[in-house]
C-alpha positions in Angstrom: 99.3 113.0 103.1 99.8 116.2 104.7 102.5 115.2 106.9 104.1 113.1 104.1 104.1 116.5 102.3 106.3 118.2 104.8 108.9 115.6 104.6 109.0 116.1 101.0 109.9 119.9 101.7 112.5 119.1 104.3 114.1 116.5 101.6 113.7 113.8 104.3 110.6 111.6 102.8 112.7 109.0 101.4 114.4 108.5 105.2 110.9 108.1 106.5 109.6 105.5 103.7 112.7 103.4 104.1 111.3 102.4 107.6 107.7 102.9 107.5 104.8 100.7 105.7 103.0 102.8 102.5 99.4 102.3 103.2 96.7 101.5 100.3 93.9 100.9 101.6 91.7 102.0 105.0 88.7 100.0 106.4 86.4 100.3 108.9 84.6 97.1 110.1 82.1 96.2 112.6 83.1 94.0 115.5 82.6 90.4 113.8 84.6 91.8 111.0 82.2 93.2 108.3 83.0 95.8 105.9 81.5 99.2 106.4 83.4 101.3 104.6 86.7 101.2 102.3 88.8 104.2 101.8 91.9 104.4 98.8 93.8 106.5 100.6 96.6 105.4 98.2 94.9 106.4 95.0 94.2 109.8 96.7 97.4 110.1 97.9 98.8 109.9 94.6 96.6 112.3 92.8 98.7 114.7 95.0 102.1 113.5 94.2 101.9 112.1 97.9 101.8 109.2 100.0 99.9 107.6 103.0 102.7 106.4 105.3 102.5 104.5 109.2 106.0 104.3 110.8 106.8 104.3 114.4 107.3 107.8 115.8 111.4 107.2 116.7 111.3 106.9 112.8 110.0 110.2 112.0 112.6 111.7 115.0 115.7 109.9 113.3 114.6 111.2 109.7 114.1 114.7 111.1 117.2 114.4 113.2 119.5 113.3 109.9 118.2 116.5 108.5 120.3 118.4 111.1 124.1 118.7 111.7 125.2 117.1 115.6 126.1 121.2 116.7 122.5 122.6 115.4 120.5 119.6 118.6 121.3 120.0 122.4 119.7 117.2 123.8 118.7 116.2 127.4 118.1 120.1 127.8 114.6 120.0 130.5 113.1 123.1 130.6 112.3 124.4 133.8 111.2 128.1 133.6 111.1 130.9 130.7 111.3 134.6 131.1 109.9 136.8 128.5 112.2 140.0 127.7 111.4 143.0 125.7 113.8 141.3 122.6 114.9 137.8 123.9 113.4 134.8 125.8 115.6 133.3 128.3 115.0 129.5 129.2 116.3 127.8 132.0 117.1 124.1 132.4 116.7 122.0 135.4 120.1 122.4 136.3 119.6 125.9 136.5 122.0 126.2 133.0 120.5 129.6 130.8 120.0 129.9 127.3 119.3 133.2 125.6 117.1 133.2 122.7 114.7 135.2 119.9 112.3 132.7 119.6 110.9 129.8 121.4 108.8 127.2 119.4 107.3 125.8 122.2 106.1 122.8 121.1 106.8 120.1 124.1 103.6 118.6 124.7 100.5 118.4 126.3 102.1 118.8 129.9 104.4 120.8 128.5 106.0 123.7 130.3 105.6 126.4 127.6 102.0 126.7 127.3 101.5 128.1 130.8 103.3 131.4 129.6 101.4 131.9 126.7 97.6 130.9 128.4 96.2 130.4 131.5 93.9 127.4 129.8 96.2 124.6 130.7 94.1 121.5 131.7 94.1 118.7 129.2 90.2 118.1 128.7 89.5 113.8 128.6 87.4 112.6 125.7 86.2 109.6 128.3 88.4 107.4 126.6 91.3 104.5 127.4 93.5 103.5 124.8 95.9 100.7 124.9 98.5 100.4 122.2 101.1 97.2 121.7 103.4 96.4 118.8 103.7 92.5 118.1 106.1 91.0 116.1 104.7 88.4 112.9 104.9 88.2 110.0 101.4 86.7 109.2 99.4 88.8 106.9 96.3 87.1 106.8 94.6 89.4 109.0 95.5 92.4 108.1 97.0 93.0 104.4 100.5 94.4 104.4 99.2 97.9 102.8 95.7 98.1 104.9 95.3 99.7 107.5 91.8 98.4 109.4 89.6 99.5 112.2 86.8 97.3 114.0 83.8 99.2 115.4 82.0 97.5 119.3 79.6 98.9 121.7 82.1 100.8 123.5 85.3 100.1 122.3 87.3 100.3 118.6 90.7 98.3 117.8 92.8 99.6 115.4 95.7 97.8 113.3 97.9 98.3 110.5 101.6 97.0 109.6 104.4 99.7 110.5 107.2 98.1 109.1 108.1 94.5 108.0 107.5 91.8 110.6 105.9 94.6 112.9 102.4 95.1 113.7 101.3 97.9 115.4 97.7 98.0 117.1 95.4 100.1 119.4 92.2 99.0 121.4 90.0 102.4 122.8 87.7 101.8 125.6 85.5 104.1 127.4 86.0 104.9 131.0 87.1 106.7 134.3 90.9 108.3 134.0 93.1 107.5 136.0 93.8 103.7 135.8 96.5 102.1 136.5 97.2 98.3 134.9 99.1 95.9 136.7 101.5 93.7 134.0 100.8 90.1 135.1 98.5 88.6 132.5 97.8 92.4 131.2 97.5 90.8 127.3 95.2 87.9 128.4 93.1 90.7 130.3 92.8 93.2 127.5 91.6 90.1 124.9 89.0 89.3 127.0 87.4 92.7 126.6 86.8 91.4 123.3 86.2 87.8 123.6 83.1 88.0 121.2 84.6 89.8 119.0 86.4 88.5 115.5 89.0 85.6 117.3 91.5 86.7 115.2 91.5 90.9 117.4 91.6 88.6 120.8 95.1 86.5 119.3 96.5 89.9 118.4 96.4 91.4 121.5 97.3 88.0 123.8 100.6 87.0 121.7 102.1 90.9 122.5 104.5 90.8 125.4 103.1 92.7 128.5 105.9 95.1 128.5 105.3 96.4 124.5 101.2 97.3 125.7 101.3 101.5 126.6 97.9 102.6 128.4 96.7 106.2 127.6 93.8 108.5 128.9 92.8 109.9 125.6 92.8 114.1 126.0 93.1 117.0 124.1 93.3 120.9 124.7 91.0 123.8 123.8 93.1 126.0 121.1 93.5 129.5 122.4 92.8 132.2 119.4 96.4 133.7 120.5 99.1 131.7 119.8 101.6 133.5 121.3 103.2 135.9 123.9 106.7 137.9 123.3 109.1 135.4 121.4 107.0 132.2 122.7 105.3 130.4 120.0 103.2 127.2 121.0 103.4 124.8 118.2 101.9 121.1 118.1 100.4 119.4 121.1 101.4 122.2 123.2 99.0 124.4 121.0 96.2 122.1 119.9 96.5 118.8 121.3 93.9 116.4 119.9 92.8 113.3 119.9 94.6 110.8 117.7 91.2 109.3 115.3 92.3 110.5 112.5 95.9 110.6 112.6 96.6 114.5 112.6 98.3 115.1 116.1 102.0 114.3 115.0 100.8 115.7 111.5 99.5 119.1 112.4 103.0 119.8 114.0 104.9 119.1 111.3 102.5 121.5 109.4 102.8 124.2 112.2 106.8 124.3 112.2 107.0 124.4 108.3 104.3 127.3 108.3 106.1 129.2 111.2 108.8 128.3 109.0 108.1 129.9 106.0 106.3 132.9 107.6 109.7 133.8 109.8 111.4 133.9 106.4 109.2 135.8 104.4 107.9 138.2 107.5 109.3 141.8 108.2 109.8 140.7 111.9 109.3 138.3 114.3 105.9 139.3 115.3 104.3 139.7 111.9 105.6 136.1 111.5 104.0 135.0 114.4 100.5 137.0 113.8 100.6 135.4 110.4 101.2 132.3 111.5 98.5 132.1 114.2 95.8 133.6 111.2 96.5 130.7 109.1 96.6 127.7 112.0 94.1 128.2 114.3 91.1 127.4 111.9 92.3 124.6 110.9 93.7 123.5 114.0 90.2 123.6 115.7 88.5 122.2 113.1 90.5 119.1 113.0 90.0 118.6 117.0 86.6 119.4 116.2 86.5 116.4 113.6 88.6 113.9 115.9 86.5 114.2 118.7 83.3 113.9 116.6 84.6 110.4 115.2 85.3 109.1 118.5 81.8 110.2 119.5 80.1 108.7 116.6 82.3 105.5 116.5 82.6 104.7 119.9 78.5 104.3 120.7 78.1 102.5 124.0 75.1 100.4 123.3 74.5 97.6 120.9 71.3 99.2 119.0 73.5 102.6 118.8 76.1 100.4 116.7 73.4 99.2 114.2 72.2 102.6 113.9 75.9 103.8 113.0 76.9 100.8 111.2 73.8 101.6 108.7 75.0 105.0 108.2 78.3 104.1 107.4 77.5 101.7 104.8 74.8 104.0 103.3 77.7 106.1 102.7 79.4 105.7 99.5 83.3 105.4 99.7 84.4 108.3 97.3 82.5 110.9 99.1 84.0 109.7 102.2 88.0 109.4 101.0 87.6 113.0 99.2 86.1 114.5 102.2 88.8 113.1 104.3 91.6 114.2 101.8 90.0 118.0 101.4 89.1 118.9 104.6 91.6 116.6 106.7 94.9 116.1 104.8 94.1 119.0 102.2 96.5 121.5 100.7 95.6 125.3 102.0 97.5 127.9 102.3 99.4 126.5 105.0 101.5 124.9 102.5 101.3 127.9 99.7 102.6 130.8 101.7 101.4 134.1 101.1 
């Protein structure tokens, strides 16, 4: 919702929502494929004037893209080194090419080079956590309902699905363990559904009929948020800043929402570094609050032992569904005065 309300700003939602599945309905269900808890995370979303979207993420950087005319992007531009100056940042490629510049939204990633000028804290922090992620093309909805987006709770592992566009599924299978792997392609499908071969049949066929070279492994990390943002003209903005882990869906989101309040604060600030003061004052709550959420999901979710799942499947289905979709929409996806201004 909150990301959703960005695009509306930028006048790009209806780019976005051409290519990307509008999503009614969230589930979570145990491991054999009972209901724990249902979330109308369309019904909420339109309360707001919004909408819950899942695309793939070239989508969201050809929508942004269209918003800009070819001479405002310089692409292929690596950055190799920055130099703060008393007025200007000057970056440096890896071809040793120079830019001059007053600002720098550093916002390039968890391994990104930006966020060694601003902090010293630079090493990504794992949650103990492997995630594989495929995209299978079918157009049988049986399993999952076009506008659902479902995810199955096991001892130790969660698998995650939901439609993001026609004829494209799009899912994710978490697993704890050591960082660090490294998966060899032959039979790499077959070998990932047998890690849940007791599971519902219908999560093992998912995973076996996606094509080895569509299945991207991940060690699952985030970043500790420093309370300063910034240094000179060098803004950290997205994963850079607060990288966190992807349970609920607010990595890619929280960018969006950083760049549009860094946005509005540059515009309406007496100079630069008011704007970026102002901008760190109304992030960094909410920032660390939302990777203090994602990794407490993963914790409570991803319970290792079979009793531990009873114990958290009983909570979750002693929780009643409205409380649970309002809490998500206030606290996770909620208008603040990151989209208000001052």
């Amino acid at each position: 919702m909150n990301a959703y309300r960005v695009l509306q700003e930028l006048g790009i939602s209806a780019v976005v929502e051409s290519h990307a599945v509008e999503v009614e309905q969230a589930e979570l269900r145990d491991w054999r494929g009972r209901l724990l808890i249902s979330i109308p995370l369309g019904r909420l979303s339109r309360e707001w004037g919004l909408k819950t979207l899942v695309c793939r993420r070239s989508t969201l950087q050809m929508a942004l893209a269209s918003g800009l005319s070819p001479d405002q992007l310089l692409l292929g531009w690596e950055v190799r080194c920055l130099r703060n100056l008393s007025r200007h940042v000057v970056v440096e490629n890896t071809n040793r090419e120079i830019l001059t510049t007053d600002l720098v939204a550093g916002c390039d990633g968890i391994r990104g080079v930006c966020r060694q000028y601003v902090t010293s804290d630079t090493e990504p922090i794992y949650s103990g956590s492997i995630c594989w992620r495929g995209i299978v093309a079918t157009d049988d909805t049986s399993f999952v309902p076009v506008h659902t987006m479902v995810e199955r709770l096991g001892p130790g592992m969660r698998f995650g699905v939901a439609w993001n566009e026609s004829g494209r599924l799009g899912w994710y299978l978490t697993k704890t363990g050591p960082a660090g792997g490294h998966d060899e392609r032959h039979n790499l499908p077959e070998r990932l559904a047998s890690l849940v071969g007791d599971w519902q049949p219908e999560v093992g066929r998912v995973i076996a009929s996606t094509p080895a070279d569509a299945i991207l492994r991940t060690d699952l990390m985030d970043l500790s948020t420093p309370r300063r943002l910034h240094r000179g003209g060098i803004m950290l903005l997205g994963d850079a800043a607060h990288a966190m882990l992807p349970n609920l869906g607010q990595g890619g989101a929280s960018a969006l929402e950083d760049a549009t309040n860094l946005a509005r604060h540059l515009a309406e600030a007496p100079n630069r570094e008011t704007a970026l003061i102002w901008h760190e004052q109304d992030r960094w709550r909410r920032v660390r609050f939302k990777q203090f959420l994602s990794r407490g999901y993963g914790i409570f979710n991803q319970r290792p032992e079979r009793w531990q799942c009873s114990v958290r499947d009983f909570v979750l289905r002693c929780l009643p569904n409205g409380i649970t979709g309002r809490a998500y929409r206030h606290w996770v996806a909620g208008s603040e005065i990151t989209f208000r201004g001052r």
